[in-house]
DOMARTOR-231978 format. One line per 3 residues: number of its first residue (from 1); their letters; for each residue y, z, x of N, C-alpha, C, CB. Coordinates in nm, 4 decimals, decimal comma. Glycine has a CB too. Layout:
<recs>
NUM> A> Y:Z:X:Y:Z:X:Y:Z:X:Y:Z:X; ...
</recs>
This chain:
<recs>
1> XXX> -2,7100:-0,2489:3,3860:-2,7633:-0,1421:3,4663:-2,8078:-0,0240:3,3801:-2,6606:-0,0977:3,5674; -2,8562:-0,0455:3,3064:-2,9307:0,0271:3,1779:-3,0218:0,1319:3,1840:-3,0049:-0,0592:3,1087; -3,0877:-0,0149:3,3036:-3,1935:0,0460:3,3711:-3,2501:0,1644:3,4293:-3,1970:0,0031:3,4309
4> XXX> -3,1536:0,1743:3,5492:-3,1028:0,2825:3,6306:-3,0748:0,4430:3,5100:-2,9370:0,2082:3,7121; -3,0533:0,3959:3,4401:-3,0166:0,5706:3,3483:-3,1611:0,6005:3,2749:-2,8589:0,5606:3,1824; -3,2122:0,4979:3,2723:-3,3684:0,5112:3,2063:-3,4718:0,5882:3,3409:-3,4413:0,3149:3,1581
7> XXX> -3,4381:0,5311:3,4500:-3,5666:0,5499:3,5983:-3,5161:0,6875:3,6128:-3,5495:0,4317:3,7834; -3,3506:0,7065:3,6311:-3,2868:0,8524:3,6596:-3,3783:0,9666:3,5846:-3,1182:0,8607:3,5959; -3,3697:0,9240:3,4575:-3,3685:0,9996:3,3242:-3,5047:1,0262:3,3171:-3,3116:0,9222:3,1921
10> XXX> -3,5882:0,9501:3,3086:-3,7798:0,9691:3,3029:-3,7943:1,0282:3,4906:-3,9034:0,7378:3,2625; -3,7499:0,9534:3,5604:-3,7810:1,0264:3,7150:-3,7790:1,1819:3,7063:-3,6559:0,9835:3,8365; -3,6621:1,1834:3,6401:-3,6144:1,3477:3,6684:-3,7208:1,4470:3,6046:-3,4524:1,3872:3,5895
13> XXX> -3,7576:1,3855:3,5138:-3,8503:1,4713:3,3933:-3,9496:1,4713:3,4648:-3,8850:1,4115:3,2364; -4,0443:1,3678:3,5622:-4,1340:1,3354:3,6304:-4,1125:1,4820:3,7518:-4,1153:1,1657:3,6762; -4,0320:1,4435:3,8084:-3,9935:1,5781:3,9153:-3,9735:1,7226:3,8924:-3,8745:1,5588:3,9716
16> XXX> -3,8990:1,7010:3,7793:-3,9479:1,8463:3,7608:-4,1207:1,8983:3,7019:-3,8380:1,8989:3,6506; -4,1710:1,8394:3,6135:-4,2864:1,8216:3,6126:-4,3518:1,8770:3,4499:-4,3338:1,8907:3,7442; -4,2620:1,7675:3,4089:-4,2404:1,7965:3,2294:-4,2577:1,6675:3,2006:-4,0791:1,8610:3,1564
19> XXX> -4,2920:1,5132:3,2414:-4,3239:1,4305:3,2239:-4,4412:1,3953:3,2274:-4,2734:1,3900:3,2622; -4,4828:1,2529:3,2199:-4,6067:1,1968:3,2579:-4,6886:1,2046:3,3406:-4,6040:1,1191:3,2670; -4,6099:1,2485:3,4845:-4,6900:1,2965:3,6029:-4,6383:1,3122:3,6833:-4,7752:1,2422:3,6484
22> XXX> -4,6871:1,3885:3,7210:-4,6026:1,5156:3,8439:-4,5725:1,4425:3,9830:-4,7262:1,6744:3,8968; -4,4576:1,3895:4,0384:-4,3884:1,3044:4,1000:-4,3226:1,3994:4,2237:-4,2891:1,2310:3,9971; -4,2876:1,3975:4,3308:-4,2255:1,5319:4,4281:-4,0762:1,4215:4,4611:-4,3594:1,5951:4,6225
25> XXX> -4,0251:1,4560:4,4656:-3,8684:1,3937:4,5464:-3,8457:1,2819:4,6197:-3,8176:1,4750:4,6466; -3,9544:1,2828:4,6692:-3,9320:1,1601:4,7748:-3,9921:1,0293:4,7319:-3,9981:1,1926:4,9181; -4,1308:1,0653:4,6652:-4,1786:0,9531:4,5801:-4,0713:0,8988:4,4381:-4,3297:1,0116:4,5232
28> XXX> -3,9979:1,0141:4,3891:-3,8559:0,9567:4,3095:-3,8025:0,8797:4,3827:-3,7439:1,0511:4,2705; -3,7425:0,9418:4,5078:-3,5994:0,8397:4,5774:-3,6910:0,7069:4,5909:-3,5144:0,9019:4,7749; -3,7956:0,7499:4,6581:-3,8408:0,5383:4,7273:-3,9086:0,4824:4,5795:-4,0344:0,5147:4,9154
31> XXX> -3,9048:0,5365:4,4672:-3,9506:0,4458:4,3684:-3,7760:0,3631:4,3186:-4,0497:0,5527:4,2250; -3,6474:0,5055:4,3188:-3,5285:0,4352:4,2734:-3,4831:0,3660:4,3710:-3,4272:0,5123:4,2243; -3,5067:0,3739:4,5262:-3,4679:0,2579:4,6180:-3,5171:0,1810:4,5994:-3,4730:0,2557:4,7307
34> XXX> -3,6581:0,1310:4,5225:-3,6894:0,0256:4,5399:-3,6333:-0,0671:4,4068:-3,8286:0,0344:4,5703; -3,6294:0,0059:4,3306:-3,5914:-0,0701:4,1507:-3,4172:-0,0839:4,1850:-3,6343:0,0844:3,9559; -3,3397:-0,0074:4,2765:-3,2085:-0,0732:4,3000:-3,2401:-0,1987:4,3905:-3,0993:0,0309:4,3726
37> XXX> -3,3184:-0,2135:4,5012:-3,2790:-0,3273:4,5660:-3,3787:-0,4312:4,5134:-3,2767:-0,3103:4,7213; -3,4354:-0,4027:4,3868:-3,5026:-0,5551:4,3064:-3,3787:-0,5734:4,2482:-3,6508:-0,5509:4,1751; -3,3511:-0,5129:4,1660:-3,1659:-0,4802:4,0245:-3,1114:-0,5776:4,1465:-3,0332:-0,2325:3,9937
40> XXX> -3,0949:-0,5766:4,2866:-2,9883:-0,6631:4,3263:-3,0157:-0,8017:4,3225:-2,9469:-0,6333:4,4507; -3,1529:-0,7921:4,3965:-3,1751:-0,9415:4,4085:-3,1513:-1,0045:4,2956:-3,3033:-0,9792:4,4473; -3,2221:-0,9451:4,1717:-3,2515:-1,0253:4,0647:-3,0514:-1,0726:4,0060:-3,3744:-0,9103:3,9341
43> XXX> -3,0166:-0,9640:4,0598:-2,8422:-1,0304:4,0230:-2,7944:-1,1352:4,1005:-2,7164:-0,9225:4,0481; -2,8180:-1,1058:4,1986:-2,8051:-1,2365:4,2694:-2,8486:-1,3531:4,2881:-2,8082:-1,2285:4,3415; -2,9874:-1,3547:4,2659:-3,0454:-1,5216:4,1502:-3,0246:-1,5520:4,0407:-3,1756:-1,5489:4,1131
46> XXX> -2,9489:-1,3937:3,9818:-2,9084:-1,4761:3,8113:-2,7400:-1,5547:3,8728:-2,8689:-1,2985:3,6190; -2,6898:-1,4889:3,9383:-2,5446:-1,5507:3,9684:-2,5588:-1,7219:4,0606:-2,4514:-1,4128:4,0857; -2,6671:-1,7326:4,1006:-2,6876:-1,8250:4,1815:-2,7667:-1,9384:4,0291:-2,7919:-1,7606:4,3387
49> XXX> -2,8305:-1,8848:3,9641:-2,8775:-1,9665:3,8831:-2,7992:-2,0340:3,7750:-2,9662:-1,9099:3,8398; -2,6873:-1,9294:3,7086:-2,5452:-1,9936:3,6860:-2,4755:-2,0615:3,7116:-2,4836:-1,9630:3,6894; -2,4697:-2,0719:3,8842:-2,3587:-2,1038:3,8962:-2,4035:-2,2872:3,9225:-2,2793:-2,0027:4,0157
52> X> -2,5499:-2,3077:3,9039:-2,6068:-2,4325:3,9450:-2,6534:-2,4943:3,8284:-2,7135:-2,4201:4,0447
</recs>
């Protein structure tokens, strides 16, 4: 979950508006809702792909 401290970390810079491009709050949250509920699936086909 590496990940997640990288999207936090560049998002935030994005929002405040010292990054790459100027991002408002809400386009943060539904970009990190969406990269958590891929992060799940993709755990849950790696655990399913293991375990077969």
């Amino acid at each position: 979950m590496f990940g997640i401290v990288l999207i936090i970390y560049f998002g935030g810079r994005n929002v405040l508006h010292i990054g790459w491009k100027a991002w408002d709050l809400a386009s943060f949250t539904t970009f990190l809702a969406c990269f958590t509920k891929l992060a799940t699936k993709v755990s849950h086909a790696a655990k399913l792909f293991n375990a077969v």
